[in-house]
C-alpha positions as CSV (number, residue, x, y, z in Angstrom):
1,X,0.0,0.0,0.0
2,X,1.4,3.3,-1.0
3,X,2.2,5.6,1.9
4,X,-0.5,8.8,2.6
5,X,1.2,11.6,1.6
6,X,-1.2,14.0,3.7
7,X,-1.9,14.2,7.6
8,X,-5.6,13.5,8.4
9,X,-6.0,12.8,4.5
10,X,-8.8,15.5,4.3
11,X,-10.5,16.6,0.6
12,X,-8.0,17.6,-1.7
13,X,-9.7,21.4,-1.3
14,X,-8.7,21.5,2.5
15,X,-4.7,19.9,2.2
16,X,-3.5,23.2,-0.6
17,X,-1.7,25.3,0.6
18,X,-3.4,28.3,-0.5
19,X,-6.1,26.9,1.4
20,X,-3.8,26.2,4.7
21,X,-3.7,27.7,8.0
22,X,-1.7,25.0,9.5
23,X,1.4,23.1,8.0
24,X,2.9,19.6,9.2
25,X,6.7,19.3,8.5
26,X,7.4,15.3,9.0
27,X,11.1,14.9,9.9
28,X,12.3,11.6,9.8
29,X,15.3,11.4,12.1
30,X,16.9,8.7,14.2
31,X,20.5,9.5,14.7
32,X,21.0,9.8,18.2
33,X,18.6,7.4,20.3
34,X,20.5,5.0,22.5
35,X,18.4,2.1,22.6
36,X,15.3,1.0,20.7
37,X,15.7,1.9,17.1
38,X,13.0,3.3,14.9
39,X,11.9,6.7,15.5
40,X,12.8,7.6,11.7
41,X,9.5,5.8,10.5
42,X,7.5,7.5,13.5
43,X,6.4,10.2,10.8
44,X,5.0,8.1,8.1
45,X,3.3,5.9,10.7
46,X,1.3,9.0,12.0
47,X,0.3,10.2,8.9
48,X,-0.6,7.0,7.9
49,X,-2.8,6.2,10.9
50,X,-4.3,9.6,10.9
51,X,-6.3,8.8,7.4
52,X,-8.3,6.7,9.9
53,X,-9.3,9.1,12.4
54,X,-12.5,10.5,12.1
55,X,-12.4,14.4,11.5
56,X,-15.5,15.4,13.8
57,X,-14.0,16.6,17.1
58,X,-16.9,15.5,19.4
59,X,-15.3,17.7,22.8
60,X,-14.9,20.8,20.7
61,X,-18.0,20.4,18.3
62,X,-15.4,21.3,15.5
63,X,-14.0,19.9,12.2
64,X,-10.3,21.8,12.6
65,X,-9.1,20.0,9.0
66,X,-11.4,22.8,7.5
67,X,-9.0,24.9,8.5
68,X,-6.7,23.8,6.1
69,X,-4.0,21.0,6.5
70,X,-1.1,21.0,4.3
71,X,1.5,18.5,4.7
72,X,5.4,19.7,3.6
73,X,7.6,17.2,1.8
74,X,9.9,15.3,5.2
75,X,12.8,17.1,6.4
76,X,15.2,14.0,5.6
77,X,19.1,12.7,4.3
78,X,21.2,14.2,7.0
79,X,24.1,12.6,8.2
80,X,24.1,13.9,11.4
81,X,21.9,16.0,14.3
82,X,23.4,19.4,13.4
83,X,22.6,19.2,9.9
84,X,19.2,17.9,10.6
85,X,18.1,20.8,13.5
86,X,19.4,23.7,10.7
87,X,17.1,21.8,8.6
88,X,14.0,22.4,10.5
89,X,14.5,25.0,11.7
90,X,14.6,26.6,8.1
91,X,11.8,24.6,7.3
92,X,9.8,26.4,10.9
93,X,10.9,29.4,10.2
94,X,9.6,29.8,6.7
95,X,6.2,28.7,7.4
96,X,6.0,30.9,10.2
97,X,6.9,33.7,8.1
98,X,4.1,32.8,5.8
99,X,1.7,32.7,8.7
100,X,1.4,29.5,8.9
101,X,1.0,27.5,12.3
102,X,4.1,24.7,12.2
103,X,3.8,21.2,13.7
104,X,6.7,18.9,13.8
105,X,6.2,15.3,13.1
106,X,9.2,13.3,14.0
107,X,11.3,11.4,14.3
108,X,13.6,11.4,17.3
109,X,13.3,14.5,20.0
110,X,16.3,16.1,18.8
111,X,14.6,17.2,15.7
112,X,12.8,19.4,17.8
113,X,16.1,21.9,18.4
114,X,15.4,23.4,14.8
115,X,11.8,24.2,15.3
116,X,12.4,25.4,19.1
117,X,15.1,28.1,17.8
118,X,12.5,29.3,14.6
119,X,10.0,29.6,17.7
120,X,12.1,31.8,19.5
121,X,13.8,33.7,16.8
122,X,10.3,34.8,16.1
123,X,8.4,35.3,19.0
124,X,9.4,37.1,22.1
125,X,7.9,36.3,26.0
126,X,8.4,32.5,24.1
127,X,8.1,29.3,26.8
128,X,8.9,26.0,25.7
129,X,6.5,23.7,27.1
130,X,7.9,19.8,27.5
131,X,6.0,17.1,27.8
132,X,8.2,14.0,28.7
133,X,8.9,10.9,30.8
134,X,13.4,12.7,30.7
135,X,14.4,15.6,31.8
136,X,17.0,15.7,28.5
137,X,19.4,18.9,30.2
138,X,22.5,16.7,29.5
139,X,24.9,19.3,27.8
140,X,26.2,17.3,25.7
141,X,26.1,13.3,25.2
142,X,27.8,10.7,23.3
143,X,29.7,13.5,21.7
144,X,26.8,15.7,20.2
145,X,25.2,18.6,21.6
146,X,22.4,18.0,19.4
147,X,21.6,14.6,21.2
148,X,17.9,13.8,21.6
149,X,19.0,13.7,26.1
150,X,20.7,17.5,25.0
151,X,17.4,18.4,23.6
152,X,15.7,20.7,26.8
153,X,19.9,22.0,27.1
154,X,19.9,23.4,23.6
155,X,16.1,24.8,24.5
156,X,16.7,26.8,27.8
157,X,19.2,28.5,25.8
158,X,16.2,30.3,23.7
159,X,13.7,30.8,26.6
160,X,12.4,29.3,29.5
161,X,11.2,25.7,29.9
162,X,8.5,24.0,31.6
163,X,9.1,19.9,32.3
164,X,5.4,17.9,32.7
165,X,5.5,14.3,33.7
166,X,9.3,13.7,34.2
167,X,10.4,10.4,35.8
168,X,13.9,10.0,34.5
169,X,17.0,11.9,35.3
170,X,20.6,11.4,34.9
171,X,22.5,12.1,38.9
172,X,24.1,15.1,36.8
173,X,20.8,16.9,35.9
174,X,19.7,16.7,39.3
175,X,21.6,20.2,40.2
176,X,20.4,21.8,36.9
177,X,16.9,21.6,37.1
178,X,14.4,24.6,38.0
179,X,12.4,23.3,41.1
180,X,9.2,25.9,40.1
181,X,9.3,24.8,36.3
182,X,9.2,20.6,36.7
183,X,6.4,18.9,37.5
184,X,7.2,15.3,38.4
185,X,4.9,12.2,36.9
186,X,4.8,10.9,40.9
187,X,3.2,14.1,41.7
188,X,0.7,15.0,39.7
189,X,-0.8,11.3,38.2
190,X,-3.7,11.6,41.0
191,X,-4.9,15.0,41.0
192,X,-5.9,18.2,38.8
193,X,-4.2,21.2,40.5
194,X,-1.1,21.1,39.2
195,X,-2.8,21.7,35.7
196,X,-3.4,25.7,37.3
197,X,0.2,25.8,38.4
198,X,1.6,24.7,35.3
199,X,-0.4,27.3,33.3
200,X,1.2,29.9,35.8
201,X,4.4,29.0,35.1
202,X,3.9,29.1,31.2
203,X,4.7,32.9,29.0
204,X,2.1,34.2,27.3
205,X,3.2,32.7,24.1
206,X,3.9,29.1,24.2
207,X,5.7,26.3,22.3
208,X,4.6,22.7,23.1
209,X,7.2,19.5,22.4
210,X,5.7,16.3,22.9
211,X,8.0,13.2,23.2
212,X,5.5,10.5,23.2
213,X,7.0,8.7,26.5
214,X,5.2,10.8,28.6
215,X,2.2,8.5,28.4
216,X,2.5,5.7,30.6
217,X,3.3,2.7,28.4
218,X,0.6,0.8,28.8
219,X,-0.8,2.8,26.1
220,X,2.2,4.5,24.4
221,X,4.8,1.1,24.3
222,X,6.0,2.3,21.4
223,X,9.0,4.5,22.0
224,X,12.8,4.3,22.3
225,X,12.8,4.4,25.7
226,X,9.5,3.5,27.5
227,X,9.0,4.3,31.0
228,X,6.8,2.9,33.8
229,X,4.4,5.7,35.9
230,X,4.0,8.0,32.6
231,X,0.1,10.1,32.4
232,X,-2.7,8.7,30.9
233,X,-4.7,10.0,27.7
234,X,-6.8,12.3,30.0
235,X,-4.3,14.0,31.7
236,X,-2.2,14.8,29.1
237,X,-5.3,16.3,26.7
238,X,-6.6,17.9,30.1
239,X,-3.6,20.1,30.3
240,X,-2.9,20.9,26.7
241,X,-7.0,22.1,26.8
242,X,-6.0,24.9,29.5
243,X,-2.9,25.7,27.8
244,X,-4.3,26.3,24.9
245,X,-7.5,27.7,26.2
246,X,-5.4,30.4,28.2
247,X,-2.1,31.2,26.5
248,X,-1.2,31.5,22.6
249,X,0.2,28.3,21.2
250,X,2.8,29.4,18.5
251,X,3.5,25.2,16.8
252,X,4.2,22.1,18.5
253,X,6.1,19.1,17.8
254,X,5.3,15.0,18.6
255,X,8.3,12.8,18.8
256,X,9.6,9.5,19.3
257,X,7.3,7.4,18.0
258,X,8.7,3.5,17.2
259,X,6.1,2.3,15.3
260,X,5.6,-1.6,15.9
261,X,3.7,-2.9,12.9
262,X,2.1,-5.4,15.5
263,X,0.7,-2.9,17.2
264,X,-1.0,-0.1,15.5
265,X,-2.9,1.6,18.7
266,X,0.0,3.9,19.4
267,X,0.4,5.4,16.2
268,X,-3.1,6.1,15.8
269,X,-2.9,7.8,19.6
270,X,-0.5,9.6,18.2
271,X,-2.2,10.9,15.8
272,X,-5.5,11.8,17.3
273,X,-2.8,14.0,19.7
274,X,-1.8,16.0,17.2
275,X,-5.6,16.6,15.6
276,X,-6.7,16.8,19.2
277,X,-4.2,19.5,19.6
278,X,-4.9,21.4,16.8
279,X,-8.9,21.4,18.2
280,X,-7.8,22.9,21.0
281,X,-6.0,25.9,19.9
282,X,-8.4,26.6,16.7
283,X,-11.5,25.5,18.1
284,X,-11.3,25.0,21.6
């Protein structure tokens, strides 16, 4: 079967670009994950599974592919992280300049760098929002800055960052992290106030990266590196809701998917994130 070449496969009329408030720049990129393998067929997996959502939001009483859904040709063929972020981050920053809103479809979470840095070369009062199960501050590792653990590093350097749902951490990281802008997994799975002081923290303009391991994997098994405790589908689409219904939401990226072709669930949960997503902050 040949590939779908368009997120959400919606008429022809609503995936032009003249007809396109929203663009989806796949970036197929596994260069740096250490362990399970895969992440560079994440993109074509989503779009592929999203031809089989159905486009009627039921929570937001909305269709948001009339908007206009226009997918870009992958951001792929790098041989190595560097090259890849300058990439994307061209790619970012062009459709922002033609006022279009950008979301990232990767690939591993370092492709996120290039879209974080077109974010804040191009809005000011920017935070980067993480969603996660790792804290990813390591400066550098195995050699590259522009590692998928270096990713929230390279990010804090643009603006400030807010962590939601972390559960991993190197020893190192411990004395690097900002106590008011993380929000550990262990302390918010069993409750809804931290949604309120998460929101505080955030800017009023906000950039949202999404590595996929911040669901628990009972749902989400299909990442590089799966971890136990993660949030469930509620929790996760309960915050993005408030963030969206009370700050501005400049793009956002979803990452790390290692699609299993045994198991097609989390691809499509992928998938209904970002169209959920993109309910929230055009219809919500």
């Amino acid at each position: 079967m040949k590939p779908r070449a368009n997120f959400a496969d919606p008429p022809a009329v609503n995936c032009r670009l003249e007809n396109s408030q929203i663009a989806v720049i796949p970036a197929p990129y596994d260069g740096t994950s250490t362990w399970v393998k895969g992440a560079d067929k994440g993109a074509a997996a989503i779009i592929d599974a999203s031809a089989h959502m159905e486009l009627y939001d039921i929570e937001t009483d909305s269709q948001v592919f009339l908007r206009g859904i226009y997918t870009d040709k992958p951001a792929e063929g790098f041989d190595n992280p560097e090259e890849m972020s300058a990439a994307v981050e061209k790619a970012v920053s062009a459709w922002i300049e033609k006022d279009k809103f950008p979301v990232v479809v990767g690939g591993e979470h370092s492709v996120s760098i290039g879209s974080i840095r077109a974010q804040a070369e191009h809005y000011q009062d920017l935070t980067v929002l993480q969603l996660d199960a790792h804290t990813d501050l390591r400066d550098e590792y195995e050699g590259s800055k522009f590692n998928h653990a270096c990713v929230m590093a390279r990010a804090r350097e643009q603006c400030p960052i807010v962590q939601v749902g972390i559960r991993s951490m190197d020893a190192a990281e411990r004395s690097t992290i900002d106590p008011d802008s993380i929000f550990f997994a262990r302390d918010i799975y069993d409750n809804r106030t931290w949604i309120d002081r998460v929101v505080a923290a955030l800017s009023e303009k906000v950039y949202i990266t999404i590595d996929l391991d911040v669901f628990d994997p009972a749902i989400m098994p299909s990442t590089g590196t799966p971890e136990p405790g993660g949030l469930g589908w509620y929790d996760v689409n309960a915050l993005l809701k408030a963030v969206a219904a009370r700050r501005t939401v400049t793009g956002f990226d979803v990452v790390e998917l290692c699609p299993n072709e045994q198991n097609k669930a989390p691809d499509f949960l992928a998938a209904k994130l970002i169209y959920k997503l993109l309910s929230y902050v055009f219809e919500g």
